[in-house]
N, C-alpha and C positions, 0 to 999 in steps of 0.2 A: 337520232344518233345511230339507232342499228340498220336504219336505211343507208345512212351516208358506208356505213363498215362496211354493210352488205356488196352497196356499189364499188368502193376505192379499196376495200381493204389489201388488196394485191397490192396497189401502186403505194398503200402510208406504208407497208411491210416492207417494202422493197427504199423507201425513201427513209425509215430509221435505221435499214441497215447499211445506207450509202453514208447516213450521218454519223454512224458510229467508225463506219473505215476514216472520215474526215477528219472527227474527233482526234482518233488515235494521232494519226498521222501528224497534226498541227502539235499535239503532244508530245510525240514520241520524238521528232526532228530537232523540236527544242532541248530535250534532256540529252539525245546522243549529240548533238551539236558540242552540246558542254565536257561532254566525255571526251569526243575527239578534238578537244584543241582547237574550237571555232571562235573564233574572238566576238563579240557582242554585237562588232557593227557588221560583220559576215552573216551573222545569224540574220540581223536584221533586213538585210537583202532578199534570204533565202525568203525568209516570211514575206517581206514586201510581195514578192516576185508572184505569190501566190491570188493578190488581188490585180496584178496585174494581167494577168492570164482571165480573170474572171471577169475584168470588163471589158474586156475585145472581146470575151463569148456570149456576153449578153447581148452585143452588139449582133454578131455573127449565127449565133446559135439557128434566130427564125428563119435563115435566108436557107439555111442548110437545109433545116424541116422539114419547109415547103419545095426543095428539088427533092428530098428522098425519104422524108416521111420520117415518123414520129420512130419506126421501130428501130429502123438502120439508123438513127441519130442515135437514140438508146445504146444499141451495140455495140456500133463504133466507139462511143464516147466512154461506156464502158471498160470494153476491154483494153484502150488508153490510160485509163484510169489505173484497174487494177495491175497492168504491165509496170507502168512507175512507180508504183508504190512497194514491189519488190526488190524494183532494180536501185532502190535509195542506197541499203550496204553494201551493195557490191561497188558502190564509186562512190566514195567518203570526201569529195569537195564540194565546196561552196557553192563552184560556179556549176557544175553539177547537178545540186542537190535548189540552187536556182534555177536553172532549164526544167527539171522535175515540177516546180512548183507551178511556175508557168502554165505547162501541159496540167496541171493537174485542176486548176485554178480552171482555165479553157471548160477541160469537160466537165465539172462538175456548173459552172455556170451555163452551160447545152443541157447537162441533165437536169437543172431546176427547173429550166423554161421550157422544157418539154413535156416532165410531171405534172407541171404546174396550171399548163394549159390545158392538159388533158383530166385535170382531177375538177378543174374550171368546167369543164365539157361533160364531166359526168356528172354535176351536181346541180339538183331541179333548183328553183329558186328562194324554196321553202327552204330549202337544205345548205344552201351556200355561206350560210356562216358558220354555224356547224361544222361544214366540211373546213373550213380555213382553220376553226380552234383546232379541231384534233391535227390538221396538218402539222400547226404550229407545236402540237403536243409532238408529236414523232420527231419532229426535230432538234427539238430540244432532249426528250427523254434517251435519242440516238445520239446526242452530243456528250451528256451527263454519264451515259453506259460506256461509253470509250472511256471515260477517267476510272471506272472500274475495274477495265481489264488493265489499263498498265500497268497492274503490281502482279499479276499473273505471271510473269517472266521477266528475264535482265534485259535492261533496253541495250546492251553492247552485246547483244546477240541478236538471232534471226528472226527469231521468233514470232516479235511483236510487229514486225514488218509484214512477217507472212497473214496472219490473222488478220488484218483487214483489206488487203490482196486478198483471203478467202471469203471474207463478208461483203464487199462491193463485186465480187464476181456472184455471190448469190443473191445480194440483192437483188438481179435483171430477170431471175428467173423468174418469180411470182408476179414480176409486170409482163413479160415480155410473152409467158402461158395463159395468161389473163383470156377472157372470153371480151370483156371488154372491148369495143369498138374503139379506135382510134380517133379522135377529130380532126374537122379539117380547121387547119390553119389559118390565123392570119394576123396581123399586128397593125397598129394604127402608128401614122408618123407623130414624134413626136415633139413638143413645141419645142425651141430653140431657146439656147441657154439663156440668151438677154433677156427673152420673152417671158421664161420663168422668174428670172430673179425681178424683174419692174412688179410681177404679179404677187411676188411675195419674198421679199429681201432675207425676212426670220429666217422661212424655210431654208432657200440656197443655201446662208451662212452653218445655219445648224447644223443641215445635210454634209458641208464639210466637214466639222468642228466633230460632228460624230464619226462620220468614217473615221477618222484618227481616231478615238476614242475604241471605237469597234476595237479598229486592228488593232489595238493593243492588247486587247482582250485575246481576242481569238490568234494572233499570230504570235504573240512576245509575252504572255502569260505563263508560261511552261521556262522560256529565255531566262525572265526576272525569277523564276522559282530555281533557275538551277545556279544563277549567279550570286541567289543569297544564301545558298547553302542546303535548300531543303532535298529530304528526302523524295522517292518516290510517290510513294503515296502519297506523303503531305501536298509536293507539286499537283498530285491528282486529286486529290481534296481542294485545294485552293483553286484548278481552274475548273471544277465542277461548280463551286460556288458562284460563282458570277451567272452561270447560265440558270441553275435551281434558283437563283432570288431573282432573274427576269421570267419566271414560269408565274412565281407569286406575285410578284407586284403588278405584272401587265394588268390586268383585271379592274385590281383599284385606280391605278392610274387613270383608266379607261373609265371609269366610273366618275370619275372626279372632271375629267376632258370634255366631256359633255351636259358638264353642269357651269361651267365658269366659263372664266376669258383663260382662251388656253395657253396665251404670254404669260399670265401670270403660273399658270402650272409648270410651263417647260422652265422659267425662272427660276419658280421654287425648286423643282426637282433637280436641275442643273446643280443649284447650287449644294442639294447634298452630295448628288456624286462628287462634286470636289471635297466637299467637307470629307467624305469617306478616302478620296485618295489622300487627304492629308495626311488621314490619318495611319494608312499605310505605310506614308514617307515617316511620320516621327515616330511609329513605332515597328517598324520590321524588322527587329529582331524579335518581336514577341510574334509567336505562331499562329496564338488564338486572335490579336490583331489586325493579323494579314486576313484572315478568314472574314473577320468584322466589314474589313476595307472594300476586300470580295463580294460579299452581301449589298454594302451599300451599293459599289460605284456598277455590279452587275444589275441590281432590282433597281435601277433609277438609268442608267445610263440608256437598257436597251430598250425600254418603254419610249425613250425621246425620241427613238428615232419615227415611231408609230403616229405620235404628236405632231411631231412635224408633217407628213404626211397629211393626217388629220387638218391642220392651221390652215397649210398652203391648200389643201381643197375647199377649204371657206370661202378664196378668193374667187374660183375657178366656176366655170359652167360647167355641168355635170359632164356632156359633151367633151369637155377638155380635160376631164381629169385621168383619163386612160392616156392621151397623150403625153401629158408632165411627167405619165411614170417615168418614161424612161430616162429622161430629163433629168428628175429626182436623183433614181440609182445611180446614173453617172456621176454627177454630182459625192457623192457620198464616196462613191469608186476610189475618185480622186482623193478625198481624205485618207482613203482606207488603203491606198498605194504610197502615201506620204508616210503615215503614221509610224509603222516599223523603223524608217529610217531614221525619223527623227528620234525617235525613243529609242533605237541603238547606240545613235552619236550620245545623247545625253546621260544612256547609261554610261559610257566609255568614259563619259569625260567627269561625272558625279560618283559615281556607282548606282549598282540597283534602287536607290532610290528617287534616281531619273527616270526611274516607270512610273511611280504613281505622282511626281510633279509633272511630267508632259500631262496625264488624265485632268489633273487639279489646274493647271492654265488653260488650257482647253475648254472646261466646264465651266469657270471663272467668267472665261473670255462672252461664253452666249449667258450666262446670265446677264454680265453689262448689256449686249449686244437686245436679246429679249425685254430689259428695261429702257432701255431707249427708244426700240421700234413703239413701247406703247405710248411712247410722247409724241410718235409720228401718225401716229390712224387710228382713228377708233377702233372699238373691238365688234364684231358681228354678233348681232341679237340672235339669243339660244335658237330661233326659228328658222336662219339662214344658215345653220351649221349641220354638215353630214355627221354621222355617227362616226367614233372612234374603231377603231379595227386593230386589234394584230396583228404586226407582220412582223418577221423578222430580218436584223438588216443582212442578213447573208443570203436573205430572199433574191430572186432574180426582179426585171422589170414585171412579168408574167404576175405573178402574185401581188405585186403593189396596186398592178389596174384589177387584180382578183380582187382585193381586200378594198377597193373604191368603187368596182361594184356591189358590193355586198353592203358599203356605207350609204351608199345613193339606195339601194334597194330597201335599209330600214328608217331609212328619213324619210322617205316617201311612207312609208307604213305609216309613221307614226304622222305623220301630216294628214293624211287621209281618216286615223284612227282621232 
């Protein structure tokens, strides 16, 4: 481990402080939205707009790379970054405050697959898992540190806009002064959507059914916390929760993944996050509730996504599994472009308690969907299945074929061992 810090620590320093400017922002947007008069399905646009920008850049990001190199991708896509995220209170609209997301969505899906490749490129082989948990740690701990600061200041002021406008502008510097060598690039084409879903239906459907789930989380978290009344910090207590109970549960989950038929895991577990958003819908007026709900449907929801991944590479040639990534994350994109909007409409038309029923149909939906596919094919014996990995779903393509070789690299271990 103090090898991988010694090599990457620049680039994980500089990537939890890009996480905690994201943090804030997906935070902050949600609570002044409610301040200023933004109705629930405007909000939900704004959020949408946010994965939308992120999967045209995952698309786009490598083509740019490879004309002008890892560090002007950096810079650029930085100083884009931190310019928008100033300029949010100086133009207090919708359709504004969605072109912002856009752009912001864009570069920070450039900066993932740039980091990502390059922290791919600094880590020996011994070290590549390792290097993926702590990544996965910064990411998470830069997402959980944003819900601290937003009680630091009044979000109908400047303030909290400017702070990570200052913390994504510093993040580049401990990457960008690095002694660290740049890698060279390159990306592998990736198989075609028919192609993936004949190879593994569970995956496909999941990969949807989650994006929606995700962005609920991450875009309309902070939304549902301002339409039911809560406080600031309470808002920033509840959307820290979801992310701290996928820190602890990835681990078991992943533990359990590679001892069973993973249908029956992603079933079981699906079916708590719904149980957990129930219970957010029949009890959200109680506080400690919501936080319950939190815990559940964040420590089970974001682990499925990692399963999935997992499943559908048991179908696959090792060969093809770097290919599917990008497959996959499209995939996913598309849920996670959907999801806002539909949990907008149904907050409007329910109230707040149309967030955690879209979560609860949704997770409903793949456990049927997970029970069915095991009437359709057998399951693969414990010896044809790669090891489990972490990623997370706000990962770019980069890190998914990261975290599939690192599964291929300890299946082979343990086959030889």
């Amino acid at each position: 481990m103090f090898q991988v810090l010694s090599g990457a620590w620049a680039l994980l320093l500089g990537m939890m402080l890009l996480q905690v400017g994201n943090g804030m922002q997906g935070t902050l947007l949600g609570i002044r939205g409610a301040l200023e008069g933004f109705s629930t399905f405007e909000m939900s646009v704004v959020m949408s707009s946010y994965f939308v920008g992120f999967l045209f850049g995952s698309r786009m990001a490598p083509e740019m790379i490879r004309r002008v190199g890892h560090v002007r991708v950096f810079a650029a896509l930085g100083s884009m970054i931190s310019a928008v995220l100033i300029l949010y209170p100086t133009v207090t609209e919708p359709w504004a405050w969605s072109i912002g997301r856009v752009l912001i969505g864009f570069c920070f899906s450039g900066v993932y697959v740039t980091a990502e490749s390059w922290l791919n490129n600094s880590a020996t082989n011994a070290m590549r898992g390792k290097a993926l948990s702590l990544y996965m740690m910064v990411q998470m701990v830069g997402i959980v540190s944003a819900q601290a600061i937003m009680v630091l200041a009044d979000p109908s002021g400047y303030v909290l806009f400017v702070i990570p406008s200052v913390l994504v502008s510093l993040a580049f510097a401990p990457i960008l002064l690095s002694v660290s060598p740049t890698p060279a690039f390159g990306t592998t084409k990736p198989l075609s959507l028919r192609q993936i879903m004949k190879i593994s239906p569970l995956g496909c459907v999941g990969m949807l059914l989650t994006g929606g789930v995700f962005a609920a989380q991450f875009g309309m978290a902070a939304v549902y916390g301002a339409e039911a009344g809560l406080s600031v910090p309470q808002i920033s207590a509840f959307v820290a929760a979801f992310y701290v109970a996928a820190v602890v549960a990835q681990y078991p989950i992943g533990w359990m993944s590679d001892r069973m038929d993973r249908r029956k895991l992603i079933a079981g577990v699906s079916l708590i996050t719904g149980g957990g958003a129930l219970v957010g819908m029949m009890f959200g007026d109680n506080y400690w509730f919501l936080i319950l709900a939190a815990v559940l449907v964040g420590g089970t929801s974001n682990p499925i996504y990692s399963l999935l991944i997992a499943y559908t590479n048991d179908f696959l040639e090792h060969d093809d599994m770097a290919a599917a990534a990008g497959g996959m994350v499209f995939i996913n994109g598309l849920g996670a472009i959907a999801g806002p909007l539909i949990v907008g409409w149904m907050m409007g038309v329910i109230g707040p308690g149309g967030y955690f029923l879209y979560i609860a149909v949704l997770m409903f939906a793949l456990v049927g969907y997970a029970i069915y596919r095991m009437t359709q094919r057998a399951a693969p014996s414990m010896q044809q299945t790669d090891s489990y990995q972490p990623v997370s779903p706000e990962s770019s393509p980069m890190a998914v074929e990261y975290a599939q070789e690192v599964a291929i690299e300890s299946a082979q271990d343990e086959n030889q061992g």
